[in-house]
C-alpha angles and dihedrals in degrees: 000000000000139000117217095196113183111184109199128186107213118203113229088242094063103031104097097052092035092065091043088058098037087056108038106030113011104044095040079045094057095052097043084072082067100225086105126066103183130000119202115209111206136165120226115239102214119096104238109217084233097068128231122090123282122224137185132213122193119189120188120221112180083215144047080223088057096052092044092051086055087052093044097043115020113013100086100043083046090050103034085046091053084044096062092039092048116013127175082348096083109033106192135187128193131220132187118221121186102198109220097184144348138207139207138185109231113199109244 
């Protein structure tokens, strides 16, 4: 399995309405192309020197295909479309995870 992680640093002037969307339109967007079979929104709890908030989204694809259709076929409308909405107000960076195991406590 793969992790699909976008960091984004949101400016003050755009952040309320940058959740909302994020939320309500560009998430549920992102998994409506089907690469993709759960997203985790988180904020980063560290304070930038720029200013703003960081956040983190994770989206989960079960393949590296997967991962690669939603490249070849979705990433740069998404993104393009987040750009003209946004612009230099929300700076974002990508990063690819392949998970190789994961853990869990179970209560006894």
């Amino acid at each position: 399995m793969y992790i699909y992680n976008v960091t984004s640093n949101v400016s003050d002037a755009v952040h309320d309405t940058w959740i909302v969307w994020m939320k309500e339109e560009h998430i549920p967007q992102v998994l409506s192309v089907g690469t993709f079979y759960q997203a985790k929104l988180t904020r980063v709890l560290v304070e930038e020197d720029m200013g703003g908030k960081t956040y983190s989204v994770q989206y989960r694809a079960k393949t590296r295909e997967a991962l690669d259709t939603y490249y070849s076929e979705f990433a740069e409308l998404l993104r393009t479309e987040a750009f003209k909405k946004f612009g230099e107000n929300v700076l974002a960076f990508r990063t690819e995870l392949e998970i190789i195991d994961e853990y869990s406590v179970t209560k006894q």
